[in-house]
C-alpha positions in Angstrom: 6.9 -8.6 18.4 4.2 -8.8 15.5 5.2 -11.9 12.9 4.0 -12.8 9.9 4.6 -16.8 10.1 8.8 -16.6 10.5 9.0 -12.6 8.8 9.2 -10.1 12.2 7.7 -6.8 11.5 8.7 -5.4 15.0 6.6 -3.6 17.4 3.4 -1.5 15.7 4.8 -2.0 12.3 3.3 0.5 9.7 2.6 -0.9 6.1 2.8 0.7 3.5 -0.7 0.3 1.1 -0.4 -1.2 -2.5 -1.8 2.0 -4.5 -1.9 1.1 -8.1 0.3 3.2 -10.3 1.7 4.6 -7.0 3.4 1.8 -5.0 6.2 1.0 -7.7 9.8 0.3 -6.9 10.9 3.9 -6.6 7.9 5.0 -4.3 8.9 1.9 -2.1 12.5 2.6 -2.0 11.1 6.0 -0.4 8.6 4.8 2.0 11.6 2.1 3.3 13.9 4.8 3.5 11.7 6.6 6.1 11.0 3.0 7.7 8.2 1.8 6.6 8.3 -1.6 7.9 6.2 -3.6 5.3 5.5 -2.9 1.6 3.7 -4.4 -1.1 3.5 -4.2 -5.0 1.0 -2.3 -6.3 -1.7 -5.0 -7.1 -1.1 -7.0 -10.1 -4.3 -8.9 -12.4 -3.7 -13.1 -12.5 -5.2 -13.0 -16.0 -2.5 -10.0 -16.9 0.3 -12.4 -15.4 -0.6 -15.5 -16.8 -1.1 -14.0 -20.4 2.4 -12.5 -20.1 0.9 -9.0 -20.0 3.9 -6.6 -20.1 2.8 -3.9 -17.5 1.7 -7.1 -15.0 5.0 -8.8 -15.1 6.8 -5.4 -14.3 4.8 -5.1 -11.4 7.1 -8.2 -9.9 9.9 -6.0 -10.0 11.5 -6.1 -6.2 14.5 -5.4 -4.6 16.4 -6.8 -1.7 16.8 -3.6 0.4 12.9 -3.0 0.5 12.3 -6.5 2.2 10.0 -7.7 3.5 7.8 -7.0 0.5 4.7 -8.6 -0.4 2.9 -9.1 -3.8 -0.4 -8.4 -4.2 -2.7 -10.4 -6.6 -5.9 -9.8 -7.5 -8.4 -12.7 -9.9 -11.7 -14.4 -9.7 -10.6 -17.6 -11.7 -9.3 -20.3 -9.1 -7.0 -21.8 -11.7 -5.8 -18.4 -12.8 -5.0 -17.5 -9.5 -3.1 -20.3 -8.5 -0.7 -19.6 -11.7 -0.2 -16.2 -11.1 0.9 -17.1 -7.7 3.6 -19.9 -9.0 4.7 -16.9 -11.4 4.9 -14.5 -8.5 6.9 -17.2 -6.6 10.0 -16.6 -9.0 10.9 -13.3 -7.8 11.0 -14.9 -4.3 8.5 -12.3 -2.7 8.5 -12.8 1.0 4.2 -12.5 1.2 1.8 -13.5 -1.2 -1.1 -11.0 -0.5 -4.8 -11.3 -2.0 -6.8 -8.6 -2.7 -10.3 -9.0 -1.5 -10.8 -5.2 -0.8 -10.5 -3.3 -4.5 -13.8 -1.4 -4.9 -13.0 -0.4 -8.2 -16.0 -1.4 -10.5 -14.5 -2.9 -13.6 -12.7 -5.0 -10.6 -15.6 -5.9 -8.0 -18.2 -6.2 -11.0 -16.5 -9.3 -12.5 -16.2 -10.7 -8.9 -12.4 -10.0 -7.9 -10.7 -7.5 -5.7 -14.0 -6.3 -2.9 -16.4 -8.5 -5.6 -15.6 -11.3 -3.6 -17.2 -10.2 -0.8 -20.7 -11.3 -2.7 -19.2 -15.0 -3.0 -17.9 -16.0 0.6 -17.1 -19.7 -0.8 -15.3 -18.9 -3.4 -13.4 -16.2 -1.7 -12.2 -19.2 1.0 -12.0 -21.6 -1.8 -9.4 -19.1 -3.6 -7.6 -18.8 -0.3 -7.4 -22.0 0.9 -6.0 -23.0 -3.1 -3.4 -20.7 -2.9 -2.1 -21.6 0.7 -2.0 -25.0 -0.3 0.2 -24.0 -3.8 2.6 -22.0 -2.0 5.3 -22.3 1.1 5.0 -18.5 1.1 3.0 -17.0 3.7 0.0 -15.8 2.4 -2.2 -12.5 3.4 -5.3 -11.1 2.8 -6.6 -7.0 2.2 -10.0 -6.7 2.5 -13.5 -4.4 3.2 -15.9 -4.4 6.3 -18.4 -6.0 3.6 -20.6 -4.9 0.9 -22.2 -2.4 2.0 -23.9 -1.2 5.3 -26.9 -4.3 5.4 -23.5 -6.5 5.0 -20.5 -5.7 7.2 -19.5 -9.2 7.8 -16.2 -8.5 8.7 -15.8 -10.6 11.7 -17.2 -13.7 10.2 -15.0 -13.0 6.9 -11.8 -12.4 8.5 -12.6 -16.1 10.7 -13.1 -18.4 7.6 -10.0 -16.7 6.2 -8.1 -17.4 9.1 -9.2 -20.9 8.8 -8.1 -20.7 5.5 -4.5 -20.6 6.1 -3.6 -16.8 5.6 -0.8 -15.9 8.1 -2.1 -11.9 8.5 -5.3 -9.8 7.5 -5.5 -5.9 6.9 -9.1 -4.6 6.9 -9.9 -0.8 5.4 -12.5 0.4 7.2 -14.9 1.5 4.8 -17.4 -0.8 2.8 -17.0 -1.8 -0.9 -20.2 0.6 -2.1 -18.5 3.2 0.5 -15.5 3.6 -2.0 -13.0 5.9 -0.6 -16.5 8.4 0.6 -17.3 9.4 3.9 -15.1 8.3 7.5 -13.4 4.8 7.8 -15.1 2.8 10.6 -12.3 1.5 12.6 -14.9 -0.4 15.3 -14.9 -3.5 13.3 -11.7 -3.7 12.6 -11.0 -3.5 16.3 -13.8 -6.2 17.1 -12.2 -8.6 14.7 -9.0 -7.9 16.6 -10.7 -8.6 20.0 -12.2 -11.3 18.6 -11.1 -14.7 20.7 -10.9 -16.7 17.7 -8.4 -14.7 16.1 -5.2 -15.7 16.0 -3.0 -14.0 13.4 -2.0 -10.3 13.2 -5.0 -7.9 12.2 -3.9 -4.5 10.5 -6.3 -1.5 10.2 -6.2 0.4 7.2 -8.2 4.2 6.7 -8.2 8.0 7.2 -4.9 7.4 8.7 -3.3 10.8 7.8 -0.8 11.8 10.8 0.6 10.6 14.4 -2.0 11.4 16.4 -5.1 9.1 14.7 -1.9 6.4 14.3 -1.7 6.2 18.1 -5.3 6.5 18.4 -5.6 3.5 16.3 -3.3 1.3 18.2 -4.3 2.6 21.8 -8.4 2.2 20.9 -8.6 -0.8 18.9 -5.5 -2.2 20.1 -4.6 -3.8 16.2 -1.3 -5.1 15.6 -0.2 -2.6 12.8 -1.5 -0.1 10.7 -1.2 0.1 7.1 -1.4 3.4 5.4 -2.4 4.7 1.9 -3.5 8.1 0.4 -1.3 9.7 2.6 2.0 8.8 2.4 2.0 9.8 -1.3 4.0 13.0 -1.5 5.1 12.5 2.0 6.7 9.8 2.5 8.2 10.9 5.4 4.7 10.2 7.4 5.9 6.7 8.4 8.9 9.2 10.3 6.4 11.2 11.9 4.4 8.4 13.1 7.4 6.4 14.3 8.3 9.0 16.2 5.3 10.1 18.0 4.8 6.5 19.4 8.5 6.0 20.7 8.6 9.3 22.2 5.4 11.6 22.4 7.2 14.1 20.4 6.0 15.7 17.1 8.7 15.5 14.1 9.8 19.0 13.3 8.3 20.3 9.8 10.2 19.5 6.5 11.6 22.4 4.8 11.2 22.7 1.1 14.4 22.2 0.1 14.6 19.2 2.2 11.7 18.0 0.4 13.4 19.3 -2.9 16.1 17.1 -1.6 14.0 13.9 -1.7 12.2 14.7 -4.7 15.5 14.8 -6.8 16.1 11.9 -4.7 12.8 9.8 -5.9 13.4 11.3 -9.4 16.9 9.5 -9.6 15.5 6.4 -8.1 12.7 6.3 -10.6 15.1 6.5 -14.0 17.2 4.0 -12.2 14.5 1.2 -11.9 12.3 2.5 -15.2 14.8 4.3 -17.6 14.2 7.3 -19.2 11.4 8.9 -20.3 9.5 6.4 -18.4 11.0 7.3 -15.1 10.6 11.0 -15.3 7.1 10.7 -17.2 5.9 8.5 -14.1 7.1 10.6 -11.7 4.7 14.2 -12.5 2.1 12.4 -10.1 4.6 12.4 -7.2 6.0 16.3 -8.0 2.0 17.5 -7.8 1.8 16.4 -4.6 5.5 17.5 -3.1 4.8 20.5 -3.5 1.2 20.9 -3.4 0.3 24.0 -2.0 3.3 26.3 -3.1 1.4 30.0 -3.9 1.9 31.6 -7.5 3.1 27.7 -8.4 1.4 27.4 -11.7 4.0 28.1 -14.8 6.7 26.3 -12.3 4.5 23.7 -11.7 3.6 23.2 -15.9 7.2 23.3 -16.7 8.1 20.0 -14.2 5.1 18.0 -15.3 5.7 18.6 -19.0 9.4 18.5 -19.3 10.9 15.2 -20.5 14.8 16.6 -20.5 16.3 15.3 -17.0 18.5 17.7 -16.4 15.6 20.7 -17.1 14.1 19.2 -14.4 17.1 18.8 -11.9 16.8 22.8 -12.4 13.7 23.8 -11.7 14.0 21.7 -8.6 16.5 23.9 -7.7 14.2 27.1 -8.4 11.7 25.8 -6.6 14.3 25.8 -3.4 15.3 29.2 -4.5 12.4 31.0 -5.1 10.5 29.6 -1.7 13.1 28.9 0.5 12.1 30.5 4.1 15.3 29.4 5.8 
């Protein structure tokens, strides 16, 4: 059984990523629904929080049927951070979580998100502040390092156990790596191995399907696996991979108008928790990749991510099932 202090994630939980204008209550409710078995907010600025920003503070939105979620807050400024995280306390979130893995440049050039990998002492500093301001157990997502002269992984992920944090997820890629080439997973599984380590270590990268999931688990033997790019427009991975390791056996294929089915489903979930047009604006992303792939797709595809009229869209869901269904 893998726990974060008292919170029991199960057996090889899978996490869900924070993805920034992806991970919102809607895209959550669908991930839980196929059992993901942890989630977190997309990541939210202390300085946006603190200053009342209005797209920050709806980032705090949770719901009771998606626990355990985590918020995930992102700063350079000690004092900041340590506000943001009494703010984030009010929506009672089970985790605080700390991103120290953002490679984003307008993010890691001011110092925060994977910037913090530069500035080791203030990075603990930040930690330990935040542990000691909160009876919320605290986690940490973060980079193998810098960049390849700098993969201090295994010393990072020590001082922040020291620190307090309750759980680390690494991504296996370095902060000047971005999202390019192959995630290294080695690291991740030395800091895993590593004696001193205590608390549960997650592996995050180029997870896309069942097979590298088990992989993961059987190589480097980490205590869950957290998973991004690649649950968005499917969802239902965290399904297939839950599956594969209970029984061997491969999930059958969705068939469009199954995933029809859950896109009207996301749609209605994403009006209910933003309103309209918001909900329906927010969801084109999601549509793209649902049916990504679908030949002689293009005026189809135009009409759902241009259409603002609800019901207009409710429709051409249905002709989508129509005019490809191969059952």
């Amino acid at each position: 059984m893998v726990k974060i202090k008292h919170i029991e994630l199960g057996e090889k939980p899978l996490l869900l990523a924070p993805m920034e204008d992806v991970t919102d209550p809607s895209f959550r409710y669908m991930c839980k629904y196929f059992g993901a078995g942890l989630m977190y907010s997309e990541f939210i600025s202390a300085e946006g929080l603190i200053r009342n920003g209005k797209k920050s503070l709806k980032k705090l939105n949770i719901y009771d049927q998606e626990r355990p979620v985590g918020i995930q807050l992102y700063g350079h400024i000690p004092e900041s951070m340590v506000e943001a995280t009494r703010i984030a306390e009010r929506v009672k979130p089970d985790i605080i979580d700390i991103n120290f893995g953002c490679p984003v440049r307008k993010i890691a050039a001011r110092g925060a998100g994977a910037g913090m990998l530069t500035n080791l002492p203030l990075m603990i500093s930040i930690t330990e502040t935040i542990v000691k301001t909160t009876n919320i157990p605290v986690t940490v997502k973060t980079r193998l390092g810098w960049d390849e002269e700098n993969k201090n992984i295994v010393e990072v992920a020590e001082r922040l156990q020291d620190a307090g944090i309750k759980a680390i997820t690494i991504h296996g890629r370095t902060k000047m790596q971005l999202f390019r080439g192959s995630a290294d997973w080695t690291l991740i599984g030395e800091v895993k191995n590593n004696p001193r380590m205590k608390i549960p270590v997650f592996g995050n990268g180029d997870i896309t399907g069942p097979q590298g999931a088990k992989e993961a688990f059987d190589k480097f033997g980490v205590d869950g696996i957290m998973i991004g790019r690649a649950t968005i427009g499917r969802p239902w991975i965290f399904r297939e991979i839950r599956e594969f390791l209970d029984t061997g056996n491969i999930m059958k294929p969705l068939t469009l108008p199954q995933k029809v089915d859950l896109a009207k489903m996301h749609l209605k979930k994403s009006i209910e928790t933003k309103g309209e047009p918001r909900g329906v604006y927010e969801m084109r992303r999601h549509f793209s990749y649902y049916f990504k792939g679908l030949p002689d797709f293009k005026e189809l595809r135009i009409k759902l991510l241009t259409s603002l009229d609800t019901r207009e869209i409710y429709n051409l869901l249905d002709l989508i099932s129509e005019k490809y269904c191969d059952c």
